[in-house]
C-alpha positions in Angstrom: 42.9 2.8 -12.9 41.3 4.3 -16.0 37.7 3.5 -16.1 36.9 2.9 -20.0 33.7 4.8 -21.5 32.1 1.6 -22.9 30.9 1.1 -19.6 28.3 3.6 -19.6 26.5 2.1 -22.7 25.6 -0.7 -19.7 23.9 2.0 -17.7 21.8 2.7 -21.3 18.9 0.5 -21.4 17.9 1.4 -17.9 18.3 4.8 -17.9 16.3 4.7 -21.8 13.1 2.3 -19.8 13.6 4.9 -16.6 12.7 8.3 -19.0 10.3 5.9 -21.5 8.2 4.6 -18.8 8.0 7.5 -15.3 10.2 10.5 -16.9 7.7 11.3 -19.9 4.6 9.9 -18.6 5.1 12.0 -15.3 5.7 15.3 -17.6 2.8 14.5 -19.8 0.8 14.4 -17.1 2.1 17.5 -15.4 1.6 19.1 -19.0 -2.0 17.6 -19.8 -3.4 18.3 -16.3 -3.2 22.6 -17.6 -5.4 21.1 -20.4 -8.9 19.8 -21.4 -8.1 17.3 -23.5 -10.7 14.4 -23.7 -8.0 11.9 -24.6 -9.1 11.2 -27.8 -9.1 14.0 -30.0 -6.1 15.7 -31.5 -6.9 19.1 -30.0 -7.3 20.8 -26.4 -7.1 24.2 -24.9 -5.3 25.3 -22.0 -7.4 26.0 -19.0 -4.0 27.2 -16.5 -5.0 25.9 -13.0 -9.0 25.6 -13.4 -8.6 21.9 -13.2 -6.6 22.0 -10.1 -8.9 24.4 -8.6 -12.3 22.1 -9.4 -10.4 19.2 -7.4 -9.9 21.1 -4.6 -12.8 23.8 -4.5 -15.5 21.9 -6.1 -15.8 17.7 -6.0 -16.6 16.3 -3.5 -15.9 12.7 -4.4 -12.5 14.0 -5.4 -12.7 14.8 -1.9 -14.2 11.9 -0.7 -11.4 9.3 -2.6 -8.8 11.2 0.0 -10.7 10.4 2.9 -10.8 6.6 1.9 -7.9 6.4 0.4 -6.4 7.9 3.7 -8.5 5.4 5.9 -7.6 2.7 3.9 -3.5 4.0 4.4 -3.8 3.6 8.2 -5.8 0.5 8.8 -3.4 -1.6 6.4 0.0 0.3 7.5 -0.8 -0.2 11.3 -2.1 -3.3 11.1 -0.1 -5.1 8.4 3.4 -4.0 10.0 2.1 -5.4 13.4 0.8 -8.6 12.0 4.2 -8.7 9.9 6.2 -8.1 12.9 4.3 -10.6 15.2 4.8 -13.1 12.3 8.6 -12.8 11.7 9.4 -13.0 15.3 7.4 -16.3 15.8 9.1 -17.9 12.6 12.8 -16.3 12.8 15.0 -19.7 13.7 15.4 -21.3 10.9 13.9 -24.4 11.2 11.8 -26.9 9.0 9.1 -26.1 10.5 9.6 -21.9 10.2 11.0 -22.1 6.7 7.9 -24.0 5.8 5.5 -21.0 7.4 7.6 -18.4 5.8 6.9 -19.9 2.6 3.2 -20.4 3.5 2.7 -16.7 4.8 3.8 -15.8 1.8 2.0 -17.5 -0.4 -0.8 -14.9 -1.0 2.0 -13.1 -2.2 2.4 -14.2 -5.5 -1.6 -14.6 -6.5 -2.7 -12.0 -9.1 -4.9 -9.3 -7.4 -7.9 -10.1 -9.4 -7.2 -13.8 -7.7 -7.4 -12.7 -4.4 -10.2 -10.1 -5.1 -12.1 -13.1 -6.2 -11.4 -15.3 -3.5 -12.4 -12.4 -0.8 -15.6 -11.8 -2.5 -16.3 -15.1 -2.0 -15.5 -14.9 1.2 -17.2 -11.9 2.2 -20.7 -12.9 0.3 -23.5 -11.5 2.4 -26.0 -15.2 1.7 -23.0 -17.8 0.4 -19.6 -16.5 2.3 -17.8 -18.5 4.6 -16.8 -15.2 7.4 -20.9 -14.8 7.9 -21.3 -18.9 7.8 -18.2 -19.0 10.1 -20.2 -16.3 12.5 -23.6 -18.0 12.0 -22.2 -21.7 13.1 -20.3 -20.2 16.4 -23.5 -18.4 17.3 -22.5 -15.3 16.3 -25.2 -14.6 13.7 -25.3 -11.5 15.2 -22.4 -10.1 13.7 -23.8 -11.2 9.6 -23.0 -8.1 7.4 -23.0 -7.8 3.8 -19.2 -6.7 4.1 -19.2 -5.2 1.0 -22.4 -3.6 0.9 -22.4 -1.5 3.8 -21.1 2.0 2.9 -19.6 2.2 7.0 -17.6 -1.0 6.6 -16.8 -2.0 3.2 -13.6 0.7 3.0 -12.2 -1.5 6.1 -12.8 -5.0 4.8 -11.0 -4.0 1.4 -7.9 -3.0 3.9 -8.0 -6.7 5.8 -7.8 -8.4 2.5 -4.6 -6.0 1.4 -3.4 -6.9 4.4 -3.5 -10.7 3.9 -2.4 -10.1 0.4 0.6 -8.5 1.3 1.6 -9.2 5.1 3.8 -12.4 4.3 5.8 -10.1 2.1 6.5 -7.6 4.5 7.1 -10.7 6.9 10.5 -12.0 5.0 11.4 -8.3 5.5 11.2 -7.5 9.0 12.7 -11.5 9.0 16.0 -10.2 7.5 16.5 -7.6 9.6 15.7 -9.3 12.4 18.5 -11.9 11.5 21.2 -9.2 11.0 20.8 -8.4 14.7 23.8 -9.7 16.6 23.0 -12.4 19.2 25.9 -11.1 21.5 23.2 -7.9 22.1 20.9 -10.4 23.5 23.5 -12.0 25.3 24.0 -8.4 27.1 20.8 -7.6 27.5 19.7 -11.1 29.7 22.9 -10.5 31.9 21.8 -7.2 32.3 18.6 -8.6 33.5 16.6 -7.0 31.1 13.2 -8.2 30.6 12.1 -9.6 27.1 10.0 -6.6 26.8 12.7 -4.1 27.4 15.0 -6.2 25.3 12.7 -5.5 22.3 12.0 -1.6 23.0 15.8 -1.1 23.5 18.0 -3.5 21.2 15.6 -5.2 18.8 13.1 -2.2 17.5 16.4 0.6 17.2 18.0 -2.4 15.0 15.0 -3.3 13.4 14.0 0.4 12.8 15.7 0.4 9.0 13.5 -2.3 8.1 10.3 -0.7 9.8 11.0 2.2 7.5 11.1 0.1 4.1 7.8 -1.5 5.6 5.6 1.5 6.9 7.1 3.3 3.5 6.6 0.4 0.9 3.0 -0.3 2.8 1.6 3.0 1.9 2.8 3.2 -1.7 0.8 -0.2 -1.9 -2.0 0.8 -0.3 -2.5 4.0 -2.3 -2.3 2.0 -5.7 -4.6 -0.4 -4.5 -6.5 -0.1 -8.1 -6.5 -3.4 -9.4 -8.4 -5.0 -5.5 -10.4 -2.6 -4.8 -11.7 -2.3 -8.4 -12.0 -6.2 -8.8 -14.3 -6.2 -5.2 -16.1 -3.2 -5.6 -15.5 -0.8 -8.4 -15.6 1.8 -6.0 -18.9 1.3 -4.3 -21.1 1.5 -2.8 -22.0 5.1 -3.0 -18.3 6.0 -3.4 -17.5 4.8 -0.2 -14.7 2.4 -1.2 -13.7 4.7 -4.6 -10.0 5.6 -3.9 -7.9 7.8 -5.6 -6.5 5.3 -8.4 -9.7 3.9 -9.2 -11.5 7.5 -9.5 -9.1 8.6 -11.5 -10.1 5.7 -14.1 -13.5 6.9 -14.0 -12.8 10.5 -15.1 -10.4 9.5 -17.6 -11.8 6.0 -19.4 -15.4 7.0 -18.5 -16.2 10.4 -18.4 -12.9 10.7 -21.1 -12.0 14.2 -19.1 -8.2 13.4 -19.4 -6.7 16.4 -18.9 -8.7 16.4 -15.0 -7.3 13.1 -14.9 -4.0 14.2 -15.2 -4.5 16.7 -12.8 -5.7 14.4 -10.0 -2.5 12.4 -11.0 -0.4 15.0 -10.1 -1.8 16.2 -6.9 -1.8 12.1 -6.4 2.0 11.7 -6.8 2.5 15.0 -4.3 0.3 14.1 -1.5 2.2 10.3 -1.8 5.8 12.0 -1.8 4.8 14.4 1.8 3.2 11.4 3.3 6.5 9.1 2.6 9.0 12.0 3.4 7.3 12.3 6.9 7.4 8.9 7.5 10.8 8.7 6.6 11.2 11.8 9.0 9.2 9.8 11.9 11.1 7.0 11.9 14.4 8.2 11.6 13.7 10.8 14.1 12.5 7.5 16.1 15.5 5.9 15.7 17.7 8.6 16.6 15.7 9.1 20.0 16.9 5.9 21.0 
């Protein structure tokens, strides 16, 4: 059958959005990160690798923004694929009552960040919030923080509002793969006289694995371009302790208008992203296979 060459004018508006939108902003950044263009002036000199070399050699905070953005990574990916997981196995029948949880786990979902950044602040108010009322009326005063405040903690209470942001959404994930699972594999398994417990670690989690690596994967992309939350909560403080990668490279570029560093933190951004999700990808499968 002879394929006619009208239909590659189909595959044309993606493929022109695709190159308008990641191809040339991804080489312009790759090109402007060998620069020191302020971003606003027509010219710029080329300064070869002397940007990459002040990110690595001499900030700190650059430094710094890896080591929270890196916290941050772990406390949501851990902890939102366990709370997703624990989640989709409780509501996996289809049932009114399920179908009506799904929908209200993910609810948080579809707020705008700014929404939810709001609604947490309120939450975590040091003299007003309802987590340090909550503490305070169970007789756990003990336990008041000014969550956002404190340099130690604040990184971690940015990660369990990304987590309920975003846990319901990797619920109707792990959901679906659970539900492509064929019962007749369960049917084995309890004739085998398998515990629940073994049932999981050697039918459900192999089966599920594909869907654990979307999660895990997709989790970290979100929690690395955090920018929007964490900017809305705390702007990066206090003393840095919350900045992140995304939200430092703001800074330098729309603040301190050093674009062409900018750039260059961009890049080394994207790479240290890529490694992280190829070794996941690498774990899991690896994971997978083992079983």
């Amino acid at each position: 059958m002879k394929i006619s060459k009208s239909i590659y004018f189909f595959f044309l508006p993606g493929v022109l959005l695709y190159a308008i939108f990641f191809i040339y902003p991804t080489i312009s950044a790759l090109f402007y990160s060998f620069t020191d263009w302020d971003g606003l002036s027509s010219s710029f000199q080329f300064v070869g690798i002397d940007n990459y070399e002040r990110a690595f050699t001499g900030d700190t905070i650059f430094r710094k923004t890896i080591g929270n953005n890196l916290k941050f990574m772990l406390v949501v990916v851990v902890f939102q694929t366990l709370v997703a997981l624990a989640f989709a196995l409780i509501v996996l029948k289809n049932t009114k009552t399920t179908i009506f949880l799904r929908a209200l786990y993910f609810f948080p979902t579809i707020l705008s960040s700014v929404s939810v950044a709001f609604i947490w602040s309120f939450i975590y108010d040091p003299s007003l919030g309802i987590l340090n009322q909550t503490l305070e009326l169970v007789g756990l005063d003990f336990l008041r923080q000014n969550w956002l405040g404190n340099a130690n903690i604040a990184i971690y209470s940015l990660a369990i509002t990304q987590i309920w942001f975003h846990a319901g959404q990797m619920l109707i994930i792990f959901v679906a793969g659970l539900q492509a699972i064929p019962e007749d594999l369960y049917e084995v398994a309890k004739i085998e006289g398998a515990t629940k417990w073994q049932t999981f670690r050697k039918v459900t989690w192999p089966l599920l694995a594909p869907s654990a690596t979307i999660v895990v994967a997709y989790t970290t992309i979100q929690s690395f371009k955090a920018f929007d939350l964490v900017f809305a909560m705390t702007g990066g403080g206090p003393n840095n302790s919350t900045q992140i990668v995304a939200t430092y490279i703001f800074d330098i570029a729309f603040r301190s208008y050093q674009f062409g560093y900018a750039s260059s933190i961009s890049v080394i951004f994207m790479v240290i992203i890529a490694i992280i999700t190829f070794l996941q990808f690498k774990a899991l499968r690896s994971d997978r296979i083992s079983y």
